[in-house]
N, C-alpha and C positions, 0 to 999 in steps of 0.2 A: 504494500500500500504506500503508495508518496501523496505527499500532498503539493498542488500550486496554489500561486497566488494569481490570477489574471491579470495580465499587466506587469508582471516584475519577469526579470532576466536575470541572470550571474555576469560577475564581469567576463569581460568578452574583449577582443582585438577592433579594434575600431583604424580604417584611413584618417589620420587629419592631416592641420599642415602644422610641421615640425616648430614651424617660427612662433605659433600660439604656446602661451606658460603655462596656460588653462584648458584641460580639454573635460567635453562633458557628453552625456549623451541622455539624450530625453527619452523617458516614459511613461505612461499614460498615468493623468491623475487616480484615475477612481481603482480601484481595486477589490478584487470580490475569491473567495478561497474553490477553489473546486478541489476535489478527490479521485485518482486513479487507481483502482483496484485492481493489481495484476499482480498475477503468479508465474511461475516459471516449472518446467515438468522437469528431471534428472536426465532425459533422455533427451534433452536441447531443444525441447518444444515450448510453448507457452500456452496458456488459453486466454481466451476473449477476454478485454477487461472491461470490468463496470467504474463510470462515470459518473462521480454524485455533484452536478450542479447544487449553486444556490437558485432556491426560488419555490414559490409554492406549488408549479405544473410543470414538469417537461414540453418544451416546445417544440412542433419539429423544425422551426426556421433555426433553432440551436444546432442540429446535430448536421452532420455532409450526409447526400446519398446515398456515395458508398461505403458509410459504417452505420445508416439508420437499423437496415438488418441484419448485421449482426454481430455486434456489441450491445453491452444493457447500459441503461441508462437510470438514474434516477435523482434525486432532487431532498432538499429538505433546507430548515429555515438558514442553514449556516455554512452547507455546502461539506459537514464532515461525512467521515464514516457512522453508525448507528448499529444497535442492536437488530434492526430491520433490516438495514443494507446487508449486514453480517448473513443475516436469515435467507432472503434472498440471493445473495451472493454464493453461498454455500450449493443452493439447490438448484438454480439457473447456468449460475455460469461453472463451477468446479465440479459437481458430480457430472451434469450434464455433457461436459467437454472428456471425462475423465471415467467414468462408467463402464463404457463400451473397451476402452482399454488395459482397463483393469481385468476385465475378463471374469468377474465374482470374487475376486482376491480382494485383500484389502488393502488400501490407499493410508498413505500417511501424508500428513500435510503439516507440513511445521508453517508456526505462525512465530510472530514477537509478541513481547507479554501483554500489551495494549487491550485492556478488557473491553472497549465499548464493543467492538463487532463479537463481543463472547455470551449466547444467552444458552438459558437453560434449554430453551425448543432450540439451538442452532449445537450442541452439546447432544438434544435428542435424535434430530436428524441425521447428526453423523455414527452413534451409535445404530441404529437403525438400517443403514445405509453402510456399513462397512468400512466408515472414515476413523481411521485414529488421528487424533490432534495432539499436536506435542508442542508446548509453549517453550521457547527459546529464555535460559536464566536472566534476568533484567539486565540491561545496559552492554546486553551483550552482543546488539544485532549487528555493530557494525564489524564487529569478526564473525558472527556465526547464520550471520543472514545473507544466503546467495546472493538474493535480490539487492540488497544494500550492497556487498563485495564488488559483484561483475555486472550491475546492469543499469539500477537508477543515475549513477552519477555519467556514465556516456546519455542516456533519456536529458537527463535537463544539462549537459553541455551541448546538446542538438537539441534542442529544445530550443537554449538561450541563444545558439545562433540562428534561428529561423523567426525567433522574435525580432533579432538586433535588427533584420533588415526592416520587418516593418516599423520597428522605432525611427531607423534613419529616414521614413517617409516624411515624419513630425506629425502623426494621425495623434487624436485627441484621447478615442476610446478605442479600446479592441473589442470585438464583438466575441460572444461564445462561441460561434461557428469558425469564426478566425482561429481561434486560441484551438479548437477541436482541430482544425484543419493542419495547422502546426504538427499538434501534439501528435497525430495521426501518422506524420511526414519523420517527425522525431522518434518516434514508435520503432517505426518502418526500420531505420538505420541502424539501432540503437538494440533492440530488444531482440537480436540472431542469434544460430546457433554458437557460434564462437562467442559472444559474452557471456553468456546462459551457462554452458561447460566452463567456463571462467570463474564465473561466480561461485559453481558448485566446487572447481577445484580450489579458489584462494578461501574459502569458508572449512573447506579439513574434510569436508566429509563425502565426497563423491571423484576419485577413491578416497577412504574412509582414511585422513592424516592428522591424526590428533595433536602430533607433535608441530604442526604448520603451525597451529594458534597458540597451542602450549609455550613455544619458543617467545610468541611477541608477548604474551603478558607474562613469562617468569623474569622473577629479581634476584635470580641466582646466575646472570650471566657472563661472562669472563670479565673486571676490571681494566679499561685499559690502562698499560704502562704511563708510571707519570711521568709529567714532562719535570723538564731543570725547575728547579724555584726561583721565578722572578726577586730581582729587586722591588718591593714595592715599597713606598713611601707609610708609615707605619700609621700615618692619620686618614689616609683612604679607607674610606666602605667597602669592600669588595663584593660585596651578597647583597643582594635584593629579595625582599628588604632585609637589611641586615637585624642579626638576636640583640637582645639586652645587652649582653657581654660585650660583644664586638664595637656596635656604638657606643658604648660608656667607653672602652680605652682607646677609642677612634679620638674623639674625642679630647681625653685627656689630651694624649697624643700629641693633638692638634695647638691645644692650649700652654705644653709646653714649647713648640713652635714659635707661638705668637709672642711670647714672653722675649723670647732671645730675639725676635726679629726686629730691626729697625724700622717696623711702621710703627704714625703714630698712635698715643693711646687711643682716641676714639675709635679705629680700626678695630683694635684689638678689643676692646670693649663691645666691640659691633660683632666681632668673631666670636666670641665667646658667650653676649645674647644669642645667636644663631645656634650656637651649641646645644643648650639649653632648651630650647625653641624644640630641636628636631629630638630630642632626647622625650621631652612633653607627646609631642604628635603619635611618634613611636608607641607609647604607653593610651595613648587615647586608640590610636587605630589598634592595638590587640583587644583593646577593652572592649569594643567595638566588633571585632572579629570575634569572637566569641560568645558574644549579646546575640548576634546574627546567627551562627551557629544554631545556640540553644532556642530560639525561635525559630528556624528551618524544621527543627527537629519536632517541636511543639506542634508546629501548624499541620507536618508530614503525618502523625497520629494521629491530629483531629481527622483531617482525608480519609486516613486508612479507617477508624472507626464510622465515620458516617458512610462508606464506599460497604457495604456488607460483602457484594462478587469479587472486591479485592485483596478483602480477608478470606474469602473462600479461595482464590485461585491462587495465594500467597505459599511458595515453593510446592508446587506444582506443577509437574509437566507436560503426562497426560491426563487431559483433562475430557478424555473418554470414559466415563465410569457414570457407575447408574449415580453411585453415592453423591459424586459433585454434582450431577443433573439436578436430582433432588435438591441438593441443599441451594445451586442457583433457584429451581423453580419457588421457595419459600423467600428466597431474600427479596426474590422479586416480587414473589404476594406482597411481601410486609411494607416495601418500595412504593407501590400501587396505592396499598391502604394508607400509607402517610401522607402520599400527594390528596389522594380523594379528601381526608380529615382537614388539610388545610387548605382547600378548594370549598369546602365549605365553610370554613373560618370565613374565607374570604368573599363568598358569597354575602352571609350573613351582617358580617360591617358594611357590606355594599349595600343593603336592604335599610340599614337603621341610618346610611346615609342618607340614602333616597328619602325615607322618612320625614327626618328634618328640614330638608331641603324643600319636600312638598308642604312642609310646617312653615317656615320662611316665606315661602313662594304664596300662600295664603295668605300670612300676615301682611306683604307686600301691595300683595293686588287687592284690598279691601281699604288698604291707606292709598291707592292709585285711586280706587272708586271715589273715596271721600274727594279727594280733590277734585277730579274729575266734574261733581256733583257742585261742589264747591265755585269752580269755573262756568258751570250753567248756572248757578245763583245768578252770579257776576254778570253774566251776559244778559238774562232776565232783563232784570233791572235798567 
C-alpha cells in the first residue's frame, strides 16, 4: 500500500539557466491524498491495484478507459485505506487474481502491521478462503517489505518525473484522471518483473536469506581500524551535541585560554558569559528531551489503550486464527456501541438546543409583534 499526495512530486532534475542563484519549480496549490493498493506475487507477477480517491462517489470522468475495467476503484471522506477497502480488497482484487493459481492450496500474504485495513470479517474471509496473513514485526517494512525494498521507490521516482513535466506546463490544478493517467504510465515502468524479484531478493526471503537483513541491523560488526589522533585544540566541542562532561572542561579549557590571551577584558568577559550561556541551554535542552520522551510515551499508551484491535494484534503475526477473529469481532461490537452511546449524547444536547432556541425565537417574535402593533398605533393616529 503507498500513499500520494495529488499534486506533490520528489525532487527531480530540472533544465535551467546556470546564470540564475535561484532555481524553483512550481506545483499545484490545492492538494488532496489518494491511496494505491498493490501487491506483488513471488513468482514476479503482481495483481490489479485498488484506488481509494477522496470524495463521496467514484466518478467515471476520474478514472482512463483503459483501466475503468479492470482495476477497483473506491472512495471515502479522506482518500485512506479502511476497514472496508481492507474487506473489499481482500475479496475483489487478491483472492480473485490469486484463487485460480493457487490451485486449492493455500496462499500467504504478508502485510505491514498497519491495522486499519485489518477487521474481524477480512481475518474471517481469509480463514474461510485459505489465506494465511502474517503481519510483518513493527518498523520493520522497510527491510522486510518487498514492496517497500524493490518496487515503490522506482513507482514514485517515475511517478515524480511524469508529474515534473506537467508542473513545467505552470497548470494550476491537476485533475484525478491526470494524476491516474501518470500513475498508470508510472505503474507501467516501475512495477516489472525485475523489480518484483528484486524486492523479494533484497527483503531475505525469496530465496529465503536471513543473514541479508541480519547483517544490516546487527551491532556486532567489525570496528574499523583507528585513525592517528589529531591535534585538537582542547577547548573545541567535538560531538554533537556534546555530554555534561565534555562541555564543562571544553569550557574550562577555553576560559583558561582567555585568561592568558591579550584580548581585552570585555572580550573575555563576553567569552566567558557565552560559556555559561551554552552550559545553561545544554541542561535546559536535556530537561527538555526527556519531558518529550516521557510524554511520547504517555500519549503512545493512551493510543494503544483506547485502539482495543491494537492490543489485540500486538506481537502477533499470524493473524489467521478463529481466537483473534473473535476477539477482533467483540472489540468491534464494543467500538460500535461507544460511537452509537455518544451519537446519542449528541443527539440529545442537539434536541435541548433546538429547544431553547424555539424558547428565544418565541420570546423574540411576540416583542416583534408588540412593536409591530405598536407602529400601526402610530400610523393610526
Amino acid at each position: 500500500m503507498v500513499g500520494f499526495a495529488i499534486g506533490a512530486a520528489q525532487t527531480s532534475y530540472v533544465v535551467v539557466d546556470s546564470r540564475l542563484r535561484k532555481k524553483y519549480q512550481t506545483q499545484p496549490g490545492r492538494q488532496e491524498w489518494v491511496t494505491a493498493v498493490e501487491c506483488i506475487c513471488a513468482d514476479g507477477s503482481s495483481i490489479v491495484p485498488l484506488i481509494i480517491f477522496k470524495g463521496k462517489n467514484v466518478l467515471n470522468t476520474w478514472i482512463p478507459l483503459d483501466t475503468l475495467n479492470s482495476w477497483h476503484y473506491s472512495c471515502n471522506a479522506k482518500g485512506w485505506t479502511s476497514n472496508i477497502h481492507g474487506e473489499q480488497w481482500i475479496a475483489d482484487c487478491f483472492d480473485a487474481s490469486t484463487k485460480e493459481k493457487a490451485n486449492g492450496q493455500y496462499r500467504l500474504l504478508i502485510c505491514d502491521g498497519h491495522d486499519s485495513h485489518i477487521s474481524a470479517q477480512f481475518v474471517r474471509y481469509c480463514i474461510d478462503n485459505k489465506i494465511v496473513v502474517f503481519l510483518l514485526p513493527p518498523h520493520s517494512s522497510h527491510l522486510l517489505q518487498p514492496l517497500d525494498v524493490g518496487v515503490f521507490g522506482p513507482v514514485k521516482a517515475a511517478m515524480s518525473l511524469q508529474l515534473s513535466r506537467l508542473y513545467a506546463m505552470e497548470i494550476s490544478r491537476l485533475q484525478k484522471i491526470e494524476w491516474l493517467e501518470n500513475y498508470r504510465q508510472a505503474r507501467g515502468k516501475s512495477i516489472v518483473e525485475s523489480n518484483i524479484l528484486g524486492g523479494w531478493r533484497g527483503a531475505g526471503l525469496l530465496p529465503f536469506n536471513p543473514h541479508r537483513i541480519l547483517w544490516q541491523i546487527s551491532d556486532t560488526t567489525t570496528p574499523p581500524p583507528q585513525a592517528e589522533p589529531e591535534t585538537v585544540t582542547p577547548y573545541l566541542v567535538t560531538s554533537s551535541p556534546p555530554d555534561v562532561a565534555s562541555l564543562r572542561s571544553s569550557n574550562e579549557a577555553f576560559y583558561d585560554a582567555l585568561a592568558v590571551s591579550g584580548l581585552p577584558t570585555p572580550v573575555k568577559m563576553h567569552g566567558r558569559n557565552l560559556g555559561g550561556i551554552a552550559e545553561h541551554l545544554h541542561a535546559d535542552n536535556t530537561l527538555l528531551r526527556q519531558a518529550n520522551t516521557e510524554m511520547k510515551g504517555v500519549m503512545g499508551k493512551r493510543a494503544e489503550r483506547q485502539s482495543t484491535k491494537r492490543i489485540i494484534l500486538k506481537g502477533k503475526f499470524i493473524i489467521t486464527d478463529e481466537g483473534i477473529c473473535n476477539q477482533l469481532k467483540a472489540a468491534e461490537k464494543n467500538t460500535k456501541e461507544k460511537k452509537t452511546k455518544k451519537g446519542r449524547g449528541k443527539q440529545k444536547r442537539a434536541i435541548r438546543e433546538v429547544e431553547v432556541l424555539e424558547t428565544d425565537t418565541s420570546e423574540d417574535s411576540s416583542g416583534e409583534e408588540r412593536e409591530i402593533l405598536d407602529c400601526v398605533e402610530v400610523l393610526s393616529i
